[in-house]
C-alpha positions as protocol buffer text, in pm:
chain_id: "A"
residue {
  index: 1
  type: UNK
  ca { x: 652 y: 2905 z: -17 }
}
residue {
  index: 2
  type: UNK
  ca { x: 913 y: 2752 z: 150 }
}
residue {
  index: 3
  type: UNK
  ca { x: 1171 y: 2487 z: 30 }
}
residue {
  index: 4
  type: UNK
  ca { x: 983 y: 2227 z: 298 }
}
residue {
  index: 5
  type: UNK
  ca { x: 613 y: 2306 z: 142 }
}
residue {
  index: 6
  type: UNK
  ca { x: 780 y: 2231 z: -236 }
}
residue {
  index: 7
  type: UNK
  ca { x: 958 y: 1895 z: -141 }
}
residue {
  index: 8
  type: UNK
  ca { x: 565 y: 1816 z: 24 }
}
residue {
  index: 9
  type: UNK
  ca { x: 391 y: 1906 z: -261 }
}
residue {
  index: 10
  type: UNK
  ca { x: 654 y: 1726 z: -488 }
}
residue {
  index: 11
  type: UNK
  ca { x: 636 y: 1386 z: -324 }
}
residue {
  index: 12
  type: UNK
  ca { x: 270 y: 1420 z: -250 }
}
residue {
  index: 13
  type: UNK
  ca { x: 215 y: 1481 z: -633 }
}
residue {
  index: 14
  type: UNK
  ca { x: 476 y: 1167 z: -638 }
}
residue {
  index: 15
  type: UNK
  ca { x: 235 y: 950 z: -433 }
}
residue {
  index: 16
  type: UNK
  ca { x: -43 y: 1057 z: -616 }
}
residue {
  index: 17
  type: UNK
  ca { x: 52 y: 930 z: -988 }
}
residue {
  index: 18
  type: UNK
  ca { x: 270 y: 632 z: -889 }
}
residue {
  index: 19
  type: UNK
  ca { x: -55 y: 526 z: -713 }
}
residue {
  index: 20
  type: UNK
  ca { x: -295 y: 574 z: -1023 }
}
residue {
  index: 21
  type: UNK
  ca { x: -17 y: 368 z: -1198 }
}
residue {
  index: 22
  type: UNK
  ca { x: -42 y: 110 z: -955 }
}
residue {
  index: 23
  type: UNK
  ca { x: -383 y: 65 z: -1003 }
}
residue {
  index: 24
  type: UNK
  ca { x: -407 y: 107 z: -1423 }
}
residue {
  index: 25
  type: UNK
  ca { x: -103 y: -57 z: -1505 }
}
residue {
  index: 26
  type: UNK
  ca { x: -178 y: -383 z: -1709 }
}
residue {
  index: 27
  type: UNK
  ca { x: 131 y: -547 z: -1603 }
}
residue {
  index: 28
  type: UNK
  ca { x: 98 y: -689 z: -1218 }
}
residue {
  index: 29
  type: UNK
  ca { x: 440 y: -706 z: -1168 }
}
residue {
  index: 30
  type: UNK
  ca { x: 498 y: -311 z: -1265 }
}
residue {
  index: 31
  type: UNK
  ca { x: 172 y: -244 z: -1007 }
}
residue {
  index: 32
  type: UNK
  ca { x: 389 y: -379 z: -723 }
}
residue {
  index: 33
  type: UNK
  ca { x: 678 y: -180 z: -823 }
}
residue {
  index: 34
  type: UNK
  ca { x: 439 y: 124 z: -850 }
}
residue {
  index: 35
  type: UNK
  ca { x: 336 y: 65 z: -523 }
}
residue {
  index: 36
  type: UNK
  ca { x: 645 y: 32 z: -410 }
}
residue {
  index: 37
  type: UNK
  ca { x: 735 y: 410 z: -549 }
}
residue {
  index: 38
  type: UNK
  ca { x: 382 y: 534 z: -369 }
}
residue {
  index: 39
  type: UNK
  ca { x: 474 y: 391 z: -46 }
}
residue {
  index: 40
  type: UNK
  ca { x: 818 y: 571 z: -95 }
}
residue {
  index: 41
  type: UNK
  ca { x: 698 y: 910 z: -154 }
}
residue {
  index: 42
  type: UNK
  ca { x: 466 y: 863 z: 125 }
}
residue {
  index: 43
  type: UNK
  ca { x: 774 y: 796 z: 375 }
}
residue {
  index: 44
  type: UNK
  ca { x: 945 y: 1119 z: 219 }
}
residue {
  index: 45
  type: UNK
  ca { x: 626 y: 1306 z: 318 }
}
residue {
  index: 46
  type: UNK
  ca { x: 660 y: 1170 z: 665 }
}
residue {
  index: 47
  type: UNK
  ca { x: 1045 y: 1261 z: 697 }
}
residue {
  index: 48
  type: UNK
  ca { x: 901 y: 1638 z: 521 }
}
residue {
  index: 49
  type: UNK
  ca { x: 651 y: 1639 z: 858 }
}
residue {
  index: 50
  type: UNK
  ca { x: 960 y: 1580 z: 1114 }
}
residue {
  index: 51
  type: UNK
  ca { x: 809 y: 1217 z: 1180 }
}
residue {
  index: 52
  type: UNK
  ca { x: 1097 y: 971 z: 1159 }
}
residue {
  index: 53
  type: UNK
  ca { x: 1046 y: 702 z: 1296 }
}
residue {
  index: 54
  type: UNK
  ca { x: 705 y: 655 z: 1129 }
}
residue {
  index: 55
  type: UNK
  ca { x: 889 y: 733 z: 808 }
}
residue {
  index: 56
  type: UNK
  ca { x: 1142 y: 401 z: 947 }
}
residue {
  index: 57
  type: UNK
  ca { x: 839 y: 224 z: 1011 }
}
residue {
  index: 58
  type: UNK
  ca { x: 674 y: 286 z: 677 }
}
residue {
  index: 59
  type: UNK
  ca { x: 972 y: 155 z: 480 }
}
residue {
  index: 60
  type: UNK
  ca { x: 1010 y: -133 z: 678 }
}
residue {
  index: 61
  type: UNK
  ca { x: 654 y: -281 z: 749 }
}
residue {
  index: 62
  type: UNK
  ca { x: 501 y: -170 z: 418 }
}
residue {
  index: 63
  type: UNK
  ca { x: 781 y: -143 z: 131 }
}
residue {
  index: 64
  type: UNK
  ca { x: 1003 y: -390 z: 284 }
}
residue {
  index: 65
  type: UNK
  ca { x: 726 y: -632 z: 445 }
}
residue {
  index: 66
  type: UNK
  ca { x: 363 y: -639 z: 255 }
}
residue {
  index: 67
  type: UNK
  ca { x: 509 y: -537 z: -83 }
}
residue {
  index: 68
  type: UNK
  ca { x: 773 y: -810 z: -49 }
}
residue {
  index: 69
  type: UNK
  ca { x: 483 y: -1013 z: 47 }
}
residue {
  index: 70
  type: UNK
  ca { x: 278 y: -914 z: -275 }
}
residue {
  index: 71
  type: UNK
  ca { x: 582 y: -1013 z: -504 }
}
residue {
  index: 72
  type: UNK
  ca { x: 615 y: -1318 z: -350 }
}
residue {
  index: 73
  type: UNK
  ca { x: 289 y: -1444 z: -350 }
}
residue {
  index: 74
  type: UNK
  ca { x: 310 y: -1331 z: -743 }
}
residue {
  index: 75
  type: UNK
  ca { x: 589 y: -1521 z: -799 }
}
residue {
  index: 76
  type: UNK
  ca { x: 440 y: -1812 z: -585 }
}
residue {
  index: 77
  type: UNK
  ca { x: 102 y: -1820 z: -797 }
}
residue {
  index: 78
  type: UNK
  ca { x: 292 y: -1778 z: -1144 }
}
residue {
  index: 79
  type: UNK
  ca { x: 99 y: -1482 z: -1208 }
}
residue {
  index: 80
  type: UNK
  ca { x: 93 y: -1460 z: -1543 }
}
residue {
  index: 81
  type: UNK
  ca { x: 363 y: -1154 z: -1646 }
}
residue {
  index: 82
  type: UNK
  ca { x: 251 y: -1055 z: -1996 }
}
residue {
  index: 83
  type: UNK
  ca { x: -89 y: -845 z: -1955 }
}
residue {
  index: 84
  type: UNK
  ca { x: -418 y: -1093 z: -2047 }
}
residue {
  index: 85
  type: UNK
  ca { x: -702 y: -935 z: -2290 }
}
residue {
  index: 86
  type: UNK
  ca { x: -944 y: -1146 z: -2157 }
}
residue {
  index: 87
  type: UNK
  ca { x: -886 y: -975 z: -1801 }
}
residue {
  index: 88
  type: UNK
  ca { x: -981 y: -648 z: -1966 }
}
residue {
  index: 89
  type: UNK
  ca { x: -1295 y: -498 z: -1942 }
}
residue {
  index: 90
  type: UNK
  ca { x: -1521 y: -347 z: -2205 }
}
residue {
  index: 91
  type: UNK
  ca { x: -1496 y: 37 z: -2260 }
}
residue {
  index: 92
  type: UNK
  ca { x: -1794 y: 111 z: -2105 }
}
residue {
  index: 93
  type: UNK
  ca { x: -1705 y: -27 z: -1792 }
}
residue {
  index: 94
  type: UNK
  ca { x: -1322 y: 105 z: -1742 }
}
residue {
  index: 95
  type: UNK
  ca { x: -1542 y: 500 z: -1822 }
}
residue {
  index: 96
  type: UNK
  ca { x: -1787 y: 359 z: -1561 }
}
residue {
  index: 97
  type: UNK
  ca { x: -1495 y: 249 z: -1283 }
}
residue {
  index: 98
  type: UNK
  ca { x: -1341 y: 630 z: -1365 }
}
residue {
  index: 99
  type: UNK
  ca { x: -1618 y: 835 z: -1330 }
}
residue {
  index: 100
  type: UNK
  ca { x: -1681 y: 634 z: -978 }
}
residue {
  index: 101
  type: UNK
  ca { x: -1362 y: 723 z: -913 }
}
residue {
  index: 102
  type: UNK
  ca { x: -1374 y: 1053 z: -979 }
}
residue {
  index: 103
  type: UNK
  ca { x: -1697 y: 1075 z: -784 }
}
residue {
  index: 104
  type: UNK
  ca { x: -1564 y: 935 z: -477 }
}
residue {
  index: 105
  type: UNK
  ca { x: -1255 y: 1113 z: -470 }
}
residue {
  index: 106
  type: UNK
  ca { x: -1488 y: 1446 z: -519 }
}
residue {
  index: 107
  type: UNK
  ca { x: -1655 y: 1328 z: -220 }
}
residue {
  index: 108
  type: UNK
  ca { x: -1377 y: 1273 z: -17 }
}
residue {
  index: 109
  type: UNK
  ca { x: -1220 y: 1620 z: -118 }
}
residue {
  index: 110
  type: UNK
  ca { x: -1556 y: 1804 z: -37 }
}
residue {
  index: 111
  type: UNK
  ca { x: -1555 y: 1671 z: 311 }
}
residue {
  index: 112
  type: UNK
  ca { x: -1217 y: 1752 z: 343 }
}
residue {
  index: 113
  type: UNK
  ca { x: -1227 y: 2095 z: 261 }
}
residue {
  index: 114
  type: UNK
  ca { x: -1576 y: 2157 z: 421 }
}
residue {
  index: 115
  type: UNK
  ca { x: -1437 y: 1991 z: 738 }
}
residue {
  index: 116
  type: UNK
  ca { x: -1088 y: 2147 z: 765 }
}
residue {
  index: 117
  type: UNK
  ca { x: -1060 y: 2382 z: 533 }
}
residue {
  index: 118
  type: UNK
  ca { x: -930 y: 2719 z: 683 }
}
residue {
  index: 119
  type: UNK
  ca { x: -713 y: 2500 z: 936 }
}
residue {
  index: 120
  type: UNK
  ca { x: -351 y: 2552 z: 956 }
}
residue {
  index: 121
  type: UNK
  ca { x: -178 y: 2266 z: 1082 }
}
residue {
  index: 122
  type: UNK
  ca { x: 110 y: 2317 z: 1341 }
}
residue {
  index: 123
  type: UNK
  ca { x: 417 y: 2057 z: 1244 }
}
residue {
  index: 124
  type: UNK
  ca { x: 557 y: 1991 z: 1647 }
}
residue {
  index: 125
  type: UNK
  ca { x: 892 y: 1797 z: 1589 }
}
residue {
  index: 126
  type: UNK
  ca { x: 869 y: 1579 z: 1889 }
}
residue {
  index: 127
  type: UNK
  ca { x: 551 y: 1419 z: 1784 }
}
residue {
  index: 128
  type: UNK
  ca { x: 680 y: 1144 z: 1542 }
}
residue {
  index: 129
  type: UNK
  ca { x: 968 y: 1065 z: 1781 }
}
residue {
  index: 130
  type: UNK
  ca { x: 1023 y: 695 z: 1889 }
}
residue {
  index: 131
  type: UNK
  ca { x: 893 y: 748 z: 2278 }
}
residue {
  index: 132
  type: UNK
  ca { x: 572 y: 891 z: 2170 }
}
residue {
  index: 133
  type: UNK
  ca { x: 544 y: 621 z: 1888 }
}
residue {
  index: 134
  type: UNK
  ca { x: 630 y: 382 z: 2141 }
}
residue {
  index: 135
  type: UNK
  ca { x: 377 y: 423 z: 2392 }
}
residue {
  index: 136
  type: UNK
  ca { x: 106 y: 427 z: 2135 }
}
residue {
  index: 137
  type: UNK
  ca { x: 221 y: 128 z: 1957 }
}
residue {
  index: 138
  type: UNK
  ca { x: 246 y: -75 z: 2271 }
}
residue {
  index: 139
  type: UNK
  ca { x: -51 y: 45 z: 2464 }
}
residue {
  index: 140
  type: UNK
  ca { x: -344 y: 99 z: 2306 }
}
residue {
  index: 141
  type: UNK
  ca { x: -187 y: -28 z: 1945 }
}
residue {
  index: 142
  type: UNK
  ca { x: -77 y: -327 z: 2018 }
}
residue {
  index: 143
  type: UNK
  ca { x: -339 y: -565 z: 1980 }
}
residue {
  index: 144
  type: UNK
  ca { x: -386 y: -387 z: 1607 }
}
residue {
  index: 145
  type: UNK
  ca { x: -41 y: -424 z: 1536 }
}
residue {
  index: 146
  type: UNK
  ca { x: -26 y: -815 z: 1643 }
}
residue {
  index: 147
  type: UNK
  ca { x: -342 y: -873 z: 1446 }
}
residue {
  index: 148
  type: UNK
  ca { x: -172 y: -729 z: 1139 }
}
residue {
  index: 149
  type: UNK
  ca { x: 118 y: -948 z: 1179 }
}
residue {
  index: 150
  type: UNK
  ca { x: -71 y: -1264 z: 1210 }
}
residue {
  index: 151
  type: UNK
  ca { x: -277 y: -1195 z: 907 }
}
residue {
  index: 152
  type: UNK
  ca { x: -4 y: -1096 z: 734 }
}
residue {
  index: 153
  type: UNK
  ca { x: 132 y: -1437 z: 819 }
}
residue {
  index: 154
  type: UNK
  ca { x: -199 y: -1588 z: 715 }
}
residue {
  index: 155
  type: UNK
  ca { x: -161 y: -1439 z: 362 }
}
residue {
  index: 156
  type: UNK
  ca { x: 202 y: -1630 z: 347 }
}
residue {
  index: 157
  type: UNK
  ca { x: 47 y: -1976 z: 424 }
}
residue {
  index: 158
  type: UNK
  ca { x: -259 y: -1853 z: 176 }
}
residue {
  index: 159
  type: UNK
  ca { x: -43 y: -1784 z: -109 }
}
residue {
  index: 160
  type: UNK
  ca { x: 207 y: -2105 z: -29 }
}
residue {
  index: 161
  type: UNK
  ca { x: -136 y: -2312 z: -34 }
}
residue {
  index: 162
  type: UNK
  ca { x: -261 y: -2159 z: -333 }
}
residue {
  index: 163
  type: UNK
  ca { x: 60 y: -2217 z: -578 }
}
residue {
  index: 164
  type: UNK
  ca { x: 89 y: -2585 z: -503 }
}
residue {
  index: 165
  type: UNK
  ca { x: 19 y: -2809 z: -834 }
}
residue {
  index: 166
  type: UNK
  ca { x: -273 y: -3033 z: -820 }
}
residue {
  index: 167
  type: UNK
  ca { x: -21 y: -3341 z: -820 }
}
residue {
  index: 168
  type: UNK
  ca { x: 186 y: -3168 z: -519 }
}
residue {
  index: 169
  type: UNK
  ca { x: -168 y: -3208 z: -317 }
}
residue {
  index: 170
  type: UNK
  ca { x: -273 y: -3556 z: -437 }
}
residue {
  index: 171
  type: UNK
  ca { x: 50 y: -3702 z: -360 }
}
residue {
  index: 172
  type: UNK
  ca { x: 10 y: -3474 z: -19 }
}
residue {
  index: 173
  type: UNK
  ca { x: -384 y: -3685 z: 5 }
}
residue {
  index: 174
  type: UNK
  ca { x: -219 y: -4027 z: -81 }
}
residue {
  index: 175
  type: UNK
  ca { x: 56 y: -4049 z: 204 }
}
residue {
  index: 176
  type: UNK
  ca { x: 318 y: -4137 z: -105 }
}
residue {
  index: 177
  type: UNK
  ca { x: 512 y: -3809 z: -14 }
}
């Protein structure tokens, strides 16, 4: 095993439990940061497969833009920090949401395996480079990519709309502001 397939396999086992954590930790805040860590590894696994610029591109759009986003929209809200017992769920149905879980994630992994599961896959260095990235992004991509920036931009306005006081909006009604 080389030193490339350990540094994989260390960030990918990264990814994995900082993204369990992001999804089970009771505190919202510490989810984002979690996330934040997932997203991370995820670049590192990118950088691992010789694809740079989609490494670049991971950082910026997701841990730099939608996280960013996330934590504001927290902060916008006042999100309550402190985890909330009435938020929890009974016992029953947290061994309920796991064992779906697990089930779907079995799935997944069987049709994984059953669909590529002797394949070796060939790393070629020039693939994640910025002129083939390029041309995909801004041919056939590009009316994805503008779509994700305007709802992006519709979750801003969202969260902004959503954090005003009631008194902010009458006063907003009334003409007195």
């Amino acid at each position: 095993m080389s030193g490339l397939e350990v540094l994989f396999i260390a960030l990918a086992v990264l990814g994995g439990a900082s993204g369990l954590l992001a999804v089970t930790s009771p505190r919202v805040v510490h989810c984002a940061l979690w996330l934040v860590v997932c997203l991370g590894s995820l670049a590192g696994v990118y950088l691992v497969l010789g694809a740079e610029v989609v490494a670049l591109v991971q950082i910026l759009v997701y841990v730099g833009a939608v996280v960013v986003l996330v934590i504001f929209a927290l902060m916008l809200t006042r999100a309550p920090v402190d985890p909330s017992p009435r938020l929890n769920g009974p016992p029953l149905q947290k061994l309920a949401a796991g064992a779906a879980g697990l089930a779907v994630g079995g799935i997944l992994a069987g049709t994984l395996i059953y669909a590529v599961g002797g394949t070796e896959v060939q790393v070629r260095s020039g693939q994640g480079g910025a002129k083939p990235i390029g041309e995909a992004v801004f041919s056939g991509w590009l009316l994805p990519f503008e779509l994700l920036s305007v709802l992006l931009l519709a979750a801003l306005v969202a969260a902004i709309a959503v954090s005003r006081r009631p008194a902010d909006r009458k006063r907003d009604e009334d003409g007195t502001r």
